[in-house]
C-alpha positions in Angstrom: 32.2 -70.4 -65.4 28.4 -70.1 -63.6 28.1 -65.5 -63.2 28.4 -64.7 -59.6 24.5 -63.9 -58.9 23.7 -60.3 -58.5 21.5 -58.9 -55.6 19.5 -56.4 -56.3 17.3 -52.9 -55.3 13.7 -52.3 -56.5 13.5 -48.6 -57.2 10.8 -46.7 -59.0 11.4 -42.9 -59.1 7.2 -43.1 -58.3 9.0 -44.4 -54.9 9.3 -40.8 -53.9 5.7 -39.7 -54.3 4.9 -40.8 -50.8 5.5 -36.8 -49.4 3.6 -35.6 -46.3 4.6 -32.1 -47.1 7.4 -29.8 -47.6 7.4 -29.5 -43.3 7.3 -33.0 -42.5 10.2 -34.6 -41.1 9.8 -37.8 -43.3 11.4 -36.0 -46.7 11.2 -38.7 -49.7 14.4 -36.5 -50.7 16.3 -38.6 -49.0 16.0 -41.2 -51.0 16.7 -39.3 -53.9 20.1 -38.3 -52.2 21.2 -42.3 -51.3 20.6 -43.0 -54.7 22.6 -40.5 -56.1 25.2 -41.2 -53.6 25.4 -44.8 -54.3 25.5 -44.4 -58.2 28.1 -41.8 -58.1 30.1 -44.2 -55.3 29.9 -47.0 -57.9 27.6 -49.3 -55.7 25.0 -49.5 -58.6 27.4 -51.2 -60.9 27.2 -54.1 -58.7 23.5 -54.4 -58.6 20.8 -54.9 -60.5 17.6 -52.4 -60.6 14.4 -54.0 -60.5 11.3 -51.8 -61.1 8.1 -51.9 -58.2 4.6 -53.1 -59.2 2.0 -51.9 -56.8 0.6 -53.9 -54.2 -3.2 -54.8 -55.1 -6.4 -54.2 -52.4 -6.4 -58.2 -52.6 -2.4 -58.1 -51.4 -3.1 -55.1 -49.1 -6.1 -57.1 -47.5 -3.6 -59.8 -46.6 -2.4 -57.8 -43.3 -5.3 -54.6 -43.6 -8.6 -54.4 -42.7 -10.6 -53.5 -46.3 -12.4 -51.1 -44.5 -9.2 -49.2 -43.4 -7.8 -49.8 -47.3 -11.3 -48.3 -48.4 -10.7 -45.1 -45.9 -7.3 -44.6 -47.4 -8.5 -44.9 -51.3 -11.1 -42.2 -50.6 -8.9 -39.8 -48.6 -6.4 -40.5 -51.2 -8.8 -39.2 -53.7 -10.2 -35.9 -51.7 -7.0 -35.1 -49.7 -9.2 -32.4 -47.5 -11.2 -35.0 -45.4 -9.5 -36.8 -42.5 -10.3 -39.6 -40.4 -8.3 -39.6 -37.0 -9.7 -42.8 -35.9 -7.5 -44.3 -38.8 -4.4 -42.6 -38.1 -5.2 -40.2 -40.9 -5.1 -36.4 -41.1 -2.8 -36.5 -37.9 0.3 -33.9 -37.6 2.2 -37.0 -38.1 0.1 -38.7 -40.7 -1.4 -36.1 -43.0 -3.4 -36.8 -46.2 -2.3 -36.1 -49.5 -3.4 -36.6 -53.1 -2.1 -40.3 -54.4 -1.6 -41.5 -50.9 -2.8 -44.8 -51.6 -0.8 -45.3 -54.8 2.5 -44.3 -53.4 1.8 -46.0 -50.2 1.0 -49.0 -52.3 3.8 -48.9 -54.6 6.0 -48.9 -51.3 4.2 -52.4 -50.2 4.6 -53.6 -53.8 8.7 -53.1 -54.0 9.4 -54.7 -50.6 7.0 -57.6 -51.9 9.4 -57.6 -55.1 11.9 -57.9 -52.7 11.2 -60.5 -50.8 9.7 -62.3 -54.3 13.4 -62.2 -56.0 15.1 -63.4 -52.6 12.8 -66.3 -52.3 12.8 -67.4 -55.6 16.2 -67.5 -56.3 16.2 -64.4 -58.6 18.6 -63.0 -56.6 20.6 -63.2 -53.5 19.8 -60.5 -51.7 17.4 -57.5 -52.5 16.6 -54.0 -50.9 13.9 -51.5 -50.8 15.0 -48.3 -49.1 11.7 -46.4 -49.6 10.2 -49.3 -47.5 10.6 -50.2 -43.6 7.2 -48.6 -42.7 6.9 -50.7 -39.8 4.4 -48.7 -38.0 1.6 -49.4 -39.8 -1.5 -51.3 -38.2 -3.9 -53.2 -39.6 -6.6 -50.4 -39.1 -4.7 -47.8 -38.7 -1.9 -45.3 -39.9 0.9 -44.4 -37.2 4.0 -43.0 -37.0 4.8 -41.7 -40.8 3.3 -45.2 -42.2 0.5 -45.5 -44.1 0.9 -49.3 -45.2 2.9 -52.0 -43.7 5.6 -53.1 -46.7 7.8 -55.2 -44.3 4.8 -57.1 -43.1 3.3 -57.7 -46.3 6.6 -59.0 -47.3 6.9 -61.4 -44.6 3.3 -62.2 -45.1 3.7 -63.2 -48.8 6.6 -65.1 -47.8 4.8 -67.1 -45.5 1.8 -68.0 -48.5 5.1 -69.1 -50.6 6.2 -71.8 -48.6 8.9 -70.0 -45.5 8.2 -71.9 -42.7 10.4 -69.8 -40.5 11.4 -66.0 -41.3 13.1 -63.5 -38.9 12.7 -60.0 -38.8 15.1 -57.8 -37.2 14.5 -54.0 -36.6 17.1 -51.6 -35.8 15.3 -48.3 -36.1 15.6 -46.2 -33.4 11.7 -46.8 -32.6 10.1 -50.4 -32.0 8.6 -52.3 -34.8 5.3 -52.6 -33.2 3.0 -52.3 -36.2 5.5 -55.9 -37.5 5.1 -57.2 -34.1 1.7 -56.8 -33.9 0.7 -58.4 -36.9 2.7 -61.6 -35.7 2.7 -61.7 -32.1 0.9 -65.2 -32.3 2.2 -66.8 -35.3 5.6 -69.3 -34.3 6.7 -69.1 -37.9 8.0 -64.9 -37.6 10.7 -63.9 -35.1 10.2 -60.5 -34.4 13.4 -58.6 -32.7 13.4 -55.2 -32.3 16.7 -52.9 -30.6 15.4 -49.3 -29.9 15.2 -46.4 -27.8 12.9 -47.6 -24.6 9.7 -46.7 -24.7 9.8 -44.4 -21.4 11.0 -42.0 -23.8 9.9 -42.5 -27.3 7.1 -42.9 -29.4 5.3 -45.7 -29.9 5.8 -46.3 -26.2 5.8 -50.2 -26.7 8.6 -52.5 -27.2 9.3 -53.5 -23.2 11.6 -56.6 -22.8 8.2 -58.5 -21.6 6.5 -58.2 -24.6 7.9 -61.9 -26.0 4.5 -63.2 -28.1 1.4 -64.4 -27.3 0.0 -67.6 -26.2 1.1 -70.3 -28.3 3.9 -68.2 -29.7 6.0 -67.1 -26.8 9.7 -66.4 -27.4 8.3 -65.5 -31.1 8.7 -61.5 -30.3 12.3 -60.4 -28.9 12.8 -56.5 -27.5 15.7 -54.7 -26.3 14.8 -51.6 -25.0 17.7 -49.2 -24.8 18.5 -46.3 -22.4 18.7 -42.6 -24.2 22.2 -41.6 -25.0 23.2 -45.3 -25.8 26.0 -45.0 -28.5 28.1 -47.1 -30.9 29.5 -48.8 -27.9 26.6 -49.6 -25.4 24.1 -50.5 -29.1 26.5 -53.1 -29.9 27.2 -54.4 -26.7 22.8 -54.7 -26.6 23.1 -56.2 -30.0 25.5 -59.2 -30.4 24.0 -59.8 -26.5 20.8 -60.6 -27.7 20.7 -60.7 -31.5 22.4 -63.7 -32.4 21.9 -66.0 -30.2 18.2 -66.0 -30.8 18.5 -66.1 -34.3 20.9 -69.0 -34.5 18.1 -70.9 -32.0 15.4 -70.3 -34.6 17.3 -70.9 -37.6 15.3 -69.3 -40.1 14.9 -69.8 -43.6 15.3 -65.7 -44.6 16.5 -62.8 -42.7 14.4 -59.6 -43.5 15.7 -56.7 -42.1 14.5 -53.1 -41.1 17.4 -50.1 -41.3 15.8 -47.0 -40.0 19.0 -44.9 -39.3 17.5 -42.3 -37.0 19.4 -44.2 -34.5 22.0 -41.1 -35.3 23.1 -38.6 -32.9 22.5 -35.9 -35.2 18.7 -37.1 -36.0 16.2 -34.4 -34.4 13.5 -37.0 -33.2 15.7 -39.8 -31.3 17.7 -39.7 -28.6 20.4 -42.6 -29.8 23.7 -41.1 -30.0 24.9 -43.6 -32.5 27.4 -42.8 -35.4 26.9 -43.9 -39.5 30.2 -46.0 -38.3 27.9 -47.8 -35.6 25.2 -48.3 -38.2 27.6 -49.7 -40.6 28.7 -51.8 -38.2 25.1 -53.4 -37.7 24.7 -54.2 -41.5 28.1 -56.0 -42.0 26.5 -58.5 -38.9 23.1 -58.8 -40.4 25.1 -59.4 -43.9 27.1 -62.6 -41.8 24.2 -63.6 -40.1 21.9 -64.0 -43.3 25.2 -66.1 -44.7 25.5 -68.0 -41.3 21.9 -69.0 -41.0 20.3 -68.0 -44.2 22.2 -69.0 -47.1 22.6 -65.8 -47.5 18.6 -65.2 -48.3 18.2 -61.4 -47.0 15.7 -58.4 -47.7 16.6 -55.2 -46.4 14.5 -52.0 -46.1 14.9 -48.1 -45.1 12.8 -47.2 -42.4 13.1 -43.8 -40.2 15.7 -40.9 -40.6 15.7 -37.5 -40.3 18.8 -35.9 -40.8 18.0 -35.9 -44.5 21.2 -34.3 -46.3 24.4 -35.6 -43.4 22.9 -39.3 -42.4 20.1 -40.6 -44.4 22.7 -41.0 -48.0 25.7 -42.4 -46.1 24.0 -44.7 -44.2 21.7 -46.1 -46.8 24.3 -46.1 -49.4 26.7 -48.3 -46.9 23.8 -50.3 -46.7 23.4 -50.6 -50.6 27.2 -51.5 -50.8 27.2 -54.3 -48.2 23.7 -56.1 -50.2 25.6 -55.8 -52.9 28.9 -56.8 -52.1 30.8 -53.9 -52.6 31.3 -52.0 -49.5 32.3 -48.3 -48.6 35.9 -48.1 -47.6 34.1 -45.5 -44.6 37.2 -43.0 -45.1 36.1 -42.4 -49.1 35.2 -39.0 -50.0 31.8 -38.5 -50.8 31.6 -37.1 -54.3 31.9 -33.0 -55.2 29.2 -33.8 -57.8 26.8 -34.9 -54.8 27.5 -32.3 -52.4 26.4 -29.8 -54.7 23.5 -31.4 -55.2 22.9 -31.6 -51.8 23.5 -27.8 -51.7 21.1 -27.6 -54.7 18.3 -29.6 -53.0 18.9 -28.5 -49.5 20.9 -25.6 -49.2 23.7 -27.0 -47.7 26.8 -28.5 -48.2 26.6 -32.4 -47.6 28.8 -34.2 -45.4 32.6 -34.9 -46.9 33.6 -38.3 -45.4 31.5 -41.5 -45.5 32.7 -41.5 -42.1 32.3 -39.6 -38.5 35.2 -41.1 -37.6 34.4 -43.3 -35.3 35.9 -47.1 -34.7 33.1 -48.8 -33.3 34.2 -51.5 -30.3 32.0 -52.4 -27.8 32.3 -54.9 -24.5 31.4 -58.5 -24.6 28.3 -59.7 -22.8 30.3 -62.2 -21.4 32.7 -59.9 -19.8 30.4 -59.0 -17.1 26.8 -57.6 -16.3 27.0 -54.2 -13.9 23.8 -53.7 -12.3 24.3 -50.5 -12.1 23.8 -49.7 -15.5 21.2 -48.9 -17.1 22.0 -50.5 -20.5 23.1 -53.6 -18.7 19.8 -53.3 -16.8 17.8 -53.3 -20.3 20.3 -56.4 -21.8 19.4 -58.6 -18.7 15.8 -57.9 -18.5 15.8 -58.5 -22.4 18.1 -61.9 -22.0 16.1 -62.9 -18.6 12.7 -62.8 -20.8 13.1 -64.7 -23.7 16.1 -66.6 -23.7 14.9 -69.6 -21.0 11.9 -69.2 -24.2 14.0 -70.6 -26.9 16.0 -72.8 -24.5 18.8 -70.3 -24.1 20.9 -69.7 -20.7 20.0 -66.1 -19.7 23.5 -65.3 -17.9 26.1 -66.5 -20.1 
């Protein structure tokens, strides 16, 4: 009998050298705390773990300028000098000691990732220290330092994928993946976040479909603030699907930043880990629908470190690896209290916040009058006519 092929997760406990500071919101403890969650959960019995080779200048210099790779080396290396016109030695970006390395290391694993996927090493493959989807080519922004997810696609790309999609659920767009693709047919870019009227980066507008030569290539569904579980799915299978089964692509690479959470203190998405769930058991059938199954997952944002972060990440882990989370299983005494150890709290008891997450057809009728419905059409009216798609129904 031929062994059921394993996915896996690239983890390196280096991984969590990339720390901004015991203030910053982006706390590399959470990753620590999925980890711990998923091993004591039993979802590392199903996977294998694969260890993370930094990405080289070469590899960097595949999506980076050099000179931008050369500004992050040296302020790497004297952690006191900054350089705002880079992104660098911002609030949101600040320079510490091993910054390149870590940052590095980060592009290397979701490279490893998509490396084992494509090759046949493995079915599927995550990296939840990755999804640093800011990232420009000259420039830090917005927590990232280096792009992993596009230096994954990219290298996928120089291996022979012909057609790779790239779907981004954190709660901000994925400009800095957009960008870096907005004129090449090969990468579908779709992004579901808050709108920009209200949220950093203050891109991602439903018109914003690719460049010339590429149109339809970049998809965006802007969402009102205060859209839940209901309203995010509703936006989702509206939009999401469709275009993905018109492009047909070879690999589905995925970004999971879960700040998408009502609880997270930056956002204003009111969804539940239920919601988010939700989203990675689709993404899971649509890599199997479209994919044969090929599909690289990453982290991305999160703030509420201790309740969200661990039980979103770890459902994650447990769907790549095809052993989901029953959602009403008690997270482990032993990981509470070291929750309470590293945080000074108690974590969260349920892998659930007891939520059933539903949401109402597309097809079941557009209102005007709402805002979310507003956001779906504009999204739909944009690029579906693109990829020869009926915008109303």
């Amino acid at each position: 009998m031929v062994p059921v092929e394993r996915a896996c997760v690239v983890f390196d406990e280096q991984l969590t050298a990339y720390d901004f500071g015991a203030h910053h919101p982006m706390a590399p403890v959470r990753v620590d705390l999925t980890l711990s969650l998923a091993r004591e959960l039993g979802v590392f019995d199903a996977l294998d773990v694969v260890t993370a080779t930094a990405a080289t200048e070469d590899e960097l210099a595949l999506i980076h300028r050099p000179s931008y790779i050369e500004r992050v080396q040296r302020m790497s290396a004297h952690p006191h000098f900054t350089d705002e016109s880079a992104g660098l030695g911002t609030e949101d970006n600040p320079v510490f000691a091993g910054m390149h390395e870590a940052s590095a290391l980060i592009a290397g694993a979701s490279v490893e990732a998509a490396r084992r996927v494509w090759t046949g090493e493995a079915p599927r493959a995550v990296n939840v220290a990755g999804g640093l989807h800011h990232a420009m080519p000259d420039r830090a922004s917005g927590f990232c330092i280096y792009n992993d997810v596009a230096l994954a696609i990219r290298w996928l790309l120089d291996h022979g994928a012909t057609k790779v999609a790239y779907v981004d659920i954190d709660a901000h767009h994925g400009d800095g993946v957009q960008a870096m693709f907005y004129d090449d047919p090969r990468v579908l870019t779709i992004s579901i976040h808050e709108g920009p009227q209200t949220l950093f980066p203050g891109t991602g507008y439903a018109t914003e479909v690719g460049a010339e030569g590429a149109e339809g290539s970049a998809v965006n569904v802007p969402l009102p603030p205060g859209t839940s579980d209901a309203g995010w799915l509703r936006a989702f299978h509206a939009v999401v699907p469709a275009v993905l089964r018109e492009f047909e692509p070879e690999i589905l690479v995925t970004q999971h930043g879960c700040d998408s959470h009502m609880d997270d203190p930056l956002t204003n998405l009111m969804l539940s880990v239920d919601g988010q769930r939700r989203s990675y058991v689709v993404l899971r059938e649509l890599a199997d629908e479209l994919c044969d199954g090929r599909w690289v997952a990453t982290g991305g944002g999160g703030y509420a470190v201790s309740d969200v972060v661990p039980r979103a990440w770890t459902h994650l882990l447990g769907i790549v690896a095809d052993r989901p989370i029953d959602p009403d299983t008690l997270t482990p005494a032993g990981w509470r209290e070291h929750v309470q150890q590293l945080r000074g709290s108690l974590g969260p008891v349920r892998m659930t916040d007891g939520r059933r997450p539903e949401y109402r057809a597309w097809e079941e009728g557009f209102d005007p009058a709402s805002w979310l419905d507003r956001s779906i059409n504009a999204a739909r009216q944009a690029v579906f006519p693109l990829h020869g798609l009926d915008p109303l129904y």
